[in-house]
C-alpha positions in Angstrom: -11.7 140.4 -71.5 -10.8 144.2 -72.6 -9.0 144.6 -75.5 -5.9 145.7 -75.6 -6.9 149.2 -77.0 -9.5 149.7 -74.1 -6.7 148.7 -71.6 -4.4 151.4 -73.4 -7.7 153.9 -73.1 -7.8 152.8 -69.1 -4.5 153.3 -68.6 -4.0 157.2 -69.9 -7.7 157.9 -68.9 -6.1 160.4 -66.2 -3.6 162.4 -68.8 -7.3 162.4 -71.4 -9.4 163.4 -69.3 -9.2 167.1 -68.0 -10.9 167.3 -64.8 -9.8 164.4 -63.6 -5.9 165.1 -64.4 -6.6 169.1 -62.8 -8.0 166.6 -59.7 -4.6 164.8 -59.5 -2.9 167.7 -59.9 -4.4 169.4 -57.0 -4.6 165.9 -54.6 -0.9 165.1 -55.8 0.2 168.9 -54.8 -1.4 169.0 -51.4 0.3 165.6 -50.7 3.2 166.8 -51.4 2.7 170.1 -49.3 1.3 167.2 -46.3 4.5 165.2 -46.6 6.9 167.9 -46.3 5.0 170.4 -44.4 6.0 169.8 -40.8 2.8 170.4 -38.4 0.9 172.5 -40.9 1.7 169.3 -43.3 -0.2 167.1 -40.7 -3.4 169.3 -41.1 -3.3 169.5 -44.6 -3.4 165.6 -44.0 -6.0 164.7 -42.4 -8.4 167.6 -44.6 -6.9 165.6 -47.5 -6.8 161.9 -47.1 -10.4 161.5 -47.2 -10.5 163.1 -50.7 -8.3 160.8 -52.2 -10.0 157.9 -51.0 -13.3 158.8 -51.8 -12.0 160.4 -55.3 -10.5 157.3 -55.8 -13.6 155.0 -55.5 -15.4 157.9 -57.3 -13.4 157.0 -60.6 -13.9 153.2 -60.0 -17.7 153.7 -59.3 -17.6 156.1 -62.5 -16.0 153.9 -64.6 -17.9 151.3 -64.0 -20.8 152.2 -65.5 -19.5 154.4 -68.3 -19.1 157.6 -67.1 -16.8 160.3 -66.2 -16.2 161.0 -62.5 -16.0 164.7 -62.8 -13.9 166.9 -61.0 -12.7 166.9 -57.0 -15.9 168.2 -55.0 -15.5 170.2 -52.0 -17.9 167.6 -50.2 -15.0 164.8 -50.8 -12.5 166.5 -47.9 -15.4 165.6 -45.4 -15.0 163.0 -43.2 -18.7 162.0 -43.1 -20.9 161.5 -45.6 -21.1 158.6 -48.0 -19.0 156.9 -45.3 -18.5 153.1 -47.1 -16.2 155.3 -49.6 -13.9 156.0 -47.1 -13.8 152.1 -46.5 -10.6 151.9 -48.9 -8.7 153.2 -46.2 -9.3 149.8 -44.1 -8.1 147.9 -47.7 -5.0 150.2 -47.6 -4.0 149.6 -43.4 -4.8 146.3 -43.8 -1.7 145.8 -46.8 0.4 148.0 -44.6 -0.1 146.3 -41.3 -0.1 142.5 -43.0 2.5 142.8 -45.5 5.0 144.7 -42.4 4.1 142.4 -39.8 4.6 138.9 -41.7 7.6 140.6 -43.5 9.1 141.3 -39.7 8.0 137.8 -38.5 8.4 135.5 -41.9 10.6 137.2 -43.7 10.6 138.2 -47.4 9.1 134.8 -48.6 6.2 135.6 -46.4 5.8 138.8 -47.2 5.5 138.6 -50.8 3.2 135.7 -50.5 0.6 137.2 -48.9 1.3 140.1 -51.3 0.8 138.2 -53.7 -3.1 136.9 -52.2 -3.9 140.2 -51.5 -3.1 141.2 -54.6 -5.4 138.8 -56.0 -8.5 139.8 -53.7 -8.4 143.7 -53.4 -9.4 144.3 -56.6 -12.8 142.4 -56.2 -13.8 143.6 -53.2 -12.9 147.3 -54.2 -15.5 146.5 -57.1 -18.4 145.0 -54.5 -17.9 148.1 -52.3 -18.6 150.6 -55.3 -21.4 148.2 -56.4 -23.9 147.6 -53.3 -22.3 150.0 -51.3 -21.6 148.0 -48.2 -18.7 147.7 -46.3 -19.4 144.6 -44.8 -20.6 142.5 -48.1 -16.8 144.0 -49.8 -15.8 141.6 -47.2 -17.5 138.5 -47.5 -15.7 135.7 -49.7 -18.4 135.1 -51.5 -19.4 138.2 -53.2 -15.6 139.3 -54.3 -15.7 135.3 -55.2 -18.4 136.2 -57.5 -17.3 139.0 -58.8 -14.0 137.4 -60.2 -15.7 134.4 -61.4 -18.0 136.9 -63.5 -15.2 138.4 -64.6 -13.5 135.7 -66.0 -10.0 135.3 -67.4 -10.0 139.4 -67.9 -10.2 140.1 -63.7 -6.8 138.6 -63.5 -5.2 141.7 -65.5 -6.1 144.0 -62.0 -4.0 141.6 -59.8 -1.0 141.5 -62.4 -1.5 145.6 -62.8 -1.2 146.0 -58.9 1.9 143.4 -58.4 4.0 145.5 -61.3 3.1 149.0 -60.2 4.0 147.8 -56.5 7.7 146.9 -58.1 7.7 149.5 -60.3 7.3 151.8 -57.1 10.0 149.8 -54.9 12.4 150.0 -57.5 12.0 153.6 -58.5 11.9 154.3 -54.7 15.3 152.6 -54.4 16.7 154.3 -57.3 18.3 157.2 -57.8 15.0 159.1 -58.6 14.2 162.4 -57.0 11.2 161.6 -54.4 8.9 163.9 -56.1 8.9 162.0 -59.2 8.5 158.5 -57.4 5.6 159.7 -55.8 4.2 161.4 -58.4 4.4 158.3 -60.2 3.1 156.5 -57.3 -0.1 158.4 -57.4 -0.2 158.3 -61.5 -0.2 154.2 -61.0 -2.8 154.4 -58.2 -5.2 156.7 -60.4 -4.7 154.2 -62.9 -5.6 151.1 -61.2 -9.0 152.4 -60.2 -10.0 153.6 -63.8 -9.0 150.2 -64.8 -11.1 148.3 -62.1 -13.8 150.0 -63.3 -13.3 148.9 -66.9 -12.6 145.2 -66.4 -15.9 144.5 -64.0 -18.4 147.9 -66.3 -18.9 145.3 -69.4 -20.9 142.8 -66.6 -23.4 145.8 -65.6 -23.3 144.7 -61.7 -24.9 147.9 -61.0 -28.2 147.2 -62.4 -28.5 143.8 -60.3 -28.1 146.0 -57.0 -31.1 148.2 -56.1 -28.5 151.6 -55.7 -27.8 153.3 -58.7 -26.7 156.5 -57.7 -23.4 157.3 -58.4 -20.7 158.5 -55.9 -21.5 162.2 -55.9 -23.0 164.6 -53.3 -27.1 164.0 -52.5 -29.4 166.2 -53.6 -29.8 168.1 -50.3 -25.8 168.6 -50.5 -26.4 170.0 -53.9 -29.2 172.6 -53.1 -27.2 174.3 -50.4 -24.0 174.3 -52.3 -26.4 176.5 -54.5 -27.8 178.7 -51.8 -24.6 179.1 -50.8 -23.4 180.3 -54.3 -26.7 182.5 -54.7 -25.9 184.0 -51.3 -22.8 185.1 -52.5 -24.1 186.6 -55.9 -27.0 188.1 -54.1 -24.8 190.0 -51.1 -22.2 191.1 -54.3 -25.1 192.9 -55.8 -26.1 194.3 -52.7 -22.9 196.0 -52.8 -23.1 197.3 -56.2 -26.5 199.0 -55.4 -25.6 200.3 -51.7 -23.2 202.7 -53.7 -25.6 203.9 -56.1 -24.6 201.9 -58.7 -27.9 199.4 -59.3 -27.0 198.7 -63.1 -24.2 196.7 -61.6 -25.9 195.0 -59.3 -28.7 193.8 -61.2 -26.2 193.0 -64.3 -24.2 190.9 -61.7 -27.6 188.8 -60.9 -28.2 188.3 -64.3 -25.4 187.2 -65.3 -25.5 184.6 -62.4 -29.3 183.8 -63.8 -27.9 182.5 -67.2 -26.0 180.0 -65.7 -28.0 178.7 -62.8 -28.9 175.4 -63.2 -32.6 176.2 -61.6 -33.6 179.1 -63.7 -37.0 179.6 -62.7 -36.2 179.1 -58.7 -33.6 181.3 -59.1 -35.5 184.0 -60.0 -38.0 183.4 -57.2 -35.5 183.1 -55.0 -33.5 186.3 -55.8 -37.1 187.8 -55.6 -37.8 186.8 -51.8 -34.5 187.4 -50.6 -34.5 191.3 -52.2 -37.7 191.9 -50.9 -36.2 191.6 -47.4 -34.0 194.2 -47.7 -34.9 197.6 -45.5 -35.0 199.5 -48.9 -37.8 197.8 -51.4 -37.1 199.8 -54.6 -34.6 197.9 -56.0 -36.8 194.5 -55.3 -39.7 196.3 -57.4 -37.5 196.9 -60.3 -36.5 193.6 -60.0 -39.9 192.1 -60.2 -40.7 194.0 -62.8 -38.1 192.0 -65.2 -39.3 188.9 -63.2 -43.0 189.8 -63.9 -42.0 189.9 -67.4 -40.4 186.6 -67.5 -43.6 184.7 -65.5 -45.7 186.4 -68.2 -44.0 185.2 -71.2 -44.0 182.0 -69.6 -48.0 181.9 -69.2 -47.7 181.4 -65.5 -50.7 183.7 -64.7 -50.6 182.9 -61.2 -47.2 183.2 -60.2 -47.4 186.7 -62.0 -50.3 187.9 -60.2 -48.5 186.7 -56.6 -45.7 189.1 -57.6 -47.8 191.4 -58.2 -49.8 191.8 -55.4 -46.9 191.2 -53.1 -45.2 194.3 -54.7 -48.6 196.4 -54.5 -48.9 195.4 -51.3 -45.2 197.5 -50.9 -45.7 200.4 -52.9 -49.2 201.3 -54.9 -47.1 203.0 -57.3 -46.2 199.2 -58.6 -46.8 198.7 -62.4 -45.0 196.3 -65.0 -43.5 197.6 -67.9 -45.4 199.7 -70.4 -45.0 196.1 -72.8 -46.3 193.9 -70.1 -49.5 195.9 -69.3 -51.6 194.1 -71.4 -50.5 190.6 -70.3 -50.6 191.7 -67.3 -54.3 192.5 -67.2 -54.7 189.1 -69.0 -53.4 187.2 -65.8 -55.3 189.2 -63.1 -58.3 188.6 -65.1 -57.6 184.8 -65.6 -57.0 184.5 -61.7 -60.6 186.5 -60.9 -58.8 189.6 -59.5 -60.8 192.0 -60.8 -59.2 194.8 -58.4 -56.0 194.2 -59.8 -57.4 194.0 -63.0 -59.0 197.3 -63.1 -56.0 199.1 -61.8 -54.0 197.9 -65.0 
């Protein structure tokens, strides 16, 4: 069972973390803006729903195994992709429907005894669908069965968490509270309850008896044309720097971009290939001439001597810096280019 200090941790794990609490500042903001928006407000809706869910099971996946979630992707406002995260929404229309219809057709007594069940159940199958995955095994009885019988005596903290902050929310809703603070509350309390799921069931390790251990982020292939996308947009910047004569600028703007990507030496390449599609060549020679430098350094010969025959093959008045000659000649050498070789 947590301790009472790691329950305390769970608990103001949104207001410590800071990426996280900017996420729930932003999600809680554009709900606001799709509640009392009007038609726009519907729009805003439907683009953010799906973040919240999935940025939901995001911390619960997260916490779970240790880690911090990070902050809101872009990729989260997408309604596919990763599409068993969005299967909270089913655990959310299935309290609304159930709880409204018995409440209608029982009455109260009803109502706040299948509450009360739910209450007990959500929690474990919210943990089986971050574990394997799989929408339909967070609703088979016997895996949430297992996963609260793993859990022992400390599972039954998540069911008593949800039944409080549900009254909590009823009565502050009742109250004389301005809406905006009942919902921001609201939201606090649901934000809450996931980073505490994920602490009660991360001490059991279930995600090292289930062969997916990748966490709730965007795949690889997601990642690599954010990237392009955010090299595209450094590369056409420059281009605008050196289309009005001023290339310093445009070659400082790449730089600077170079020291912070996180694929250093593809990024250079890259930047390389793209220039050299431009109508004017020069400033893709200059370039490679820094670049040349770089491979050099490095001791990748070959790479070095494909730059610079590509550049030769563009202008014969291609050479690499006065300092890198000698290297240079070192690589074409080492490759058996003894053309290249003798022109350096």
């Amino acid at each position: 069972m947590p301790s009472p200090t790691e329950l305390a941790r769970e608990f103001f794990y949104v207001l410590r973390n800071g990426s996280v609490l900017l996420s729930f500042a932003l999600l809680f903001l554009l709900l606001e803006l799709a509640i009392y928006g009007g038609v726009p407000g519907l729009i805003v809706a439907l683009m953010i729903l799906p973040a919240l869910f999935r940025y939901l099971m995001v911390i619960l996946d997260s916490r779970a195994r240790g880690e911090d979630p990070g902050p809101l992707q872009v990729d989260h406002v997408l309604w596919f992709g990763n599409a068993w995260s969005l299967f909270l929404i089913v655990h959310v229309a299935v309290v609304i429907y159930t709880t409204y219809f018995l409440g209608r057709l029982y009455g109260v007594a009803a109502m706040l005894g299948v509450t009360a069940l739910l209450a007990a159940v959500i929690p474990g199958s919210l943990a089986v669908l971050a574990i394997t995955r799989s929408p339909v095994e967070c609703m088979k009885p016997r895996s949430v069965g297992g996963v609260i019988n793993r859990c022992g005596a400390g599972y039954w903290i998540l069911p008593s968490y949800l039944l409080v902050a549900a009254y909590l929310c009823w009565s502050l809703g009742t109250s004389s509270l301005s809406d905006f603070f009942v919902e921001l509350i609201a939201l606090y309390l649901a934000f809450t309850f996931f980073a505490l799921t994920g602490s009660v069931v991360r001490p059991h390790q279930f995600h090292n008896e289930v062969g997916i251990h990748d966490p709730v982020q965007p795949d690889q292939e997601t990642v690599d044309k954010q990237l392009q996308k955010e090299r595209t947009a450094v590369l056409n910047h420059a281009y605008g720097f050196i289309s009005r004569d001023n290339r310093a600028g445009g070659f400082r703007h790449i730089r600077d971009w170079l020291e912070r990507d996180p694929a250093a030496d593809n990024a250079w390449q890259w930047f390389f290939d793209q220039m050299m599609r431009w109508e004017i060549k020069e400033p893709a020679l200059l370039f490679a001439q820094t670049y040349l430098s770089r491979l050099l350094k490095d001791g990748d010969y070959e790479a070095a001597v494909k730059v610079m025959v590509r550049c030769r093959h563009v202008s014969d008045a291609f050479r690499p810096h006065p300092e890198d000659r000698v290297l240079a000649r070192e690589a074409a050498e080492h490759c058996g280019n003894e053309d290249l070789s003798k022109i350096l």
